[in-house]
Phi, psi and omega in degrees: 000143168238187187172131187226150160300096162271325216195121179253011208255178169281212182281301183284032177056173167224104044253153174253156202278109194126322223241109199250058155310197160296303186258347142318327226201033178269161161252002173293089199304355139290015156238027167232138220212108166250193203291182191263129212222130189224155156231147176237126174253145183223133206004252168284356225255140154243138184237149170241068189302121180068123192221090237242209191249046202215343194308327185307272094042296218244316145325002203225279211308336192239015165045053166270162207236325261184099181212091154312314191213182186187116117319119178249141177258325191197186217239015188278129180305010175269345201213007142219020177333324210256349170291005143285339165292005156253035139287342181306320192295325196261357155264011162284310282149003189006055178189170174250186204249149216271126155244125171273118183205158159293161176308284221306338198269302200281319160312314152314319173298315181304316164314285183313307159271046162320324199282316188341258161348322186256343207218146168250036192284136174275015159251024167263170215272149165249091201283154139247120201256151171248135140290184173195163172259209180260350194283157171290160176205163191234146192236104171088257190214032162251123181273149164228137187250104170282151147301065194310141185174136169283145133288067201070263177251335192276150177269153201237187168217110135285171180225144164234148184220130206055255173246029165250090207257152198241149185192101179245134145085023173245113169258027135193195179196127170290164225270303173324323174260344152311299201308296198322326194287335205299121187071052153261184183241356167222142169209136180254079195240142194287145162248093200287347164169196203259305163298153202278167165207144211290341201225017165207168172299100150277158220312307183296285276231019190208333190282313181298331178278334172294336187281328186298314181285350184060054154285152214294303185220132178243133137220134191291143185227147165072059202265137181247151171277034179250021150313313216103185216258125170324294202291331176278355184274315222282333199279357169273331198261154202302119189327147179072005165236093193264155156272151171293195186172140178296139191075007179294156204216098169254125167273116153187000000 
C-alpha cells in the first residue's frame, strides 16, 4: 500500500491570501498547504479521499494517470470542490468514476454538480455516486470500514483500510468508534493549530487520541498557519508523531 498527501491545509490553504505571518511568508516548502487530499494505491486499485478546489494543482504535481474511486468525508467545498477535474479521468478510462458518500453527502454532490446529472452536454464530468452507511463496504476486494467523528454537530466519515485509517475535519470521536482506530500502523488525523476549537482536534487534543489508539506512526493533517513553522512544531512532537506535508509518500 502507498499513500502520498496531496494536501495538508485548511479550507483556506497556507499560505492564506493576505495573511503576512511567519508561516504565510516561510520559504520552506513544508509550509505550504493546499487543501486536504490523500491518494491512495493498493495493488492495482487508486483511491482518492477527498477532492477538494486544489485538487486539481495536486493531481498534475504527483502525475496521477489512473483514479478508481473517490471517498468523500463530508460535503464542505474544501473537500469536493475540486470533483469537476476528474473529468480528465473519465476520457482517460472511458467511464465514470464511482463516488462514495453517505446520503446526506452524495446528495449534496448532486446538488453542486446538477449540470452532472441534469444535462447530456459531453463535456460534463461523469460520477457514479454509492451511498454508504457507518457497515464496511468493499471497492474491488478492498474492505474499507468507515468512521464515525463530528465535526462540531455535522456528522462526518473517517475511513480505515486494512491498517490505515485516514480522519479529517473532526473534533470529536466516540470511545465506541476510537476502538476501529486501534493498533493500527499508519493513522492520519487533523490537527488544526494549538488552541482549542469547537470544530476541529486541536494539536493536544489529535495527540492524545493518537497515543490512545497505540497507532503505530502518526501525521497531523488539516494544519492552519497558526500550528507555526513546520520544522519547530515538527522537532517538539512526541516520537512517532509528526506533521504531514503535501507530497509525503508513506510505504507499507
Amino acid at each position: 500500500m502507498k499513500a502520498i498527501i496531496l494536501g495538508t491545509g485548511t479550507s483556506l490553504g497556507v499560505p492564506v491570501i493576505g495573511c503576512k505571518c511567519e508561516v504565510c511568508t516561510s520559504t520552506n516548502s513544508k509550509d505550504k498547504r493546499l487543501r486536504t487530499s490523500i491518494f491512495l494505491k493498493l495493488d492495482n486499485t487508486n483511491i482518492i479521499i477527498d477532492a477538494g478546489p486544489d485538487f486539481r494543482q495536486q493531481v498534475l504535481r504527483e502525475n496521477i494517470t489512473k483514479i478508481d474511486t473517490v471517498l468523500i468525508t463530508h460535503e464542505h467545498r474544501d473537500h469536493i470542490g475540486g470533483l469537476d477535474d476528474l473529468r480528465p479521468f473519465n476520457y482517460l478510462l472511458n467511464s465514470a468514476i464511482p463516488i462514495y458518500a453517505e446520503k446526506r453527502v452524495a446528495d449534496a454532490i448532486i446538488n453542486e454538480f446538477s449540470y452532472s446529472f441534469n444535462t447530456n452536454y459531453p463535456g460534463i464530468p461523469k460520477f457514479e455516486i454509492n451511498t454508504i452507511s457507518e457497515e464496511k463496504f468493499k471497492i474491488n476486494d478492498i474492505e474499507i470500514l468507515p468512521i464515525r467523528a463530528m465535526q462540531g454537530k455535522l456528522p462526518i466519515l473517517g475511513f480505515r483500510i486494512n491498517d490505515f485509517v485516514y480522519i479529517t475535519d473532526a473534533s470529536f470521536i466516540s470511545e465506541k468508534e476510537l476502538k476501529k482506530i486501534e493498533d493500527c500502523k499508519i493513522l492520519i488525523i487533523n490537527a488544526l493549530r494549538h488552541e482549542k476549537h469547537n470544530k476541529h482536534f486541536s494539536l493536544d487534543e489529535a495527540i492524545n487520541i493518537a497515543q490512545s489508539t497505540k497507532a503505530e506512526q502518526v501525521y497531523l493533517t488539516h494544519i492552519s498557519c497558526s500550528m507555526g513553522l513546520y520544522d519547530k512544531i515538527n522537532s517538539e512532537l512526541p516520537e512517532k508523531i509528526q506533521l504531514a506535508y503535501d507530497g509525503l509518500q508513506i510505504n507499507f
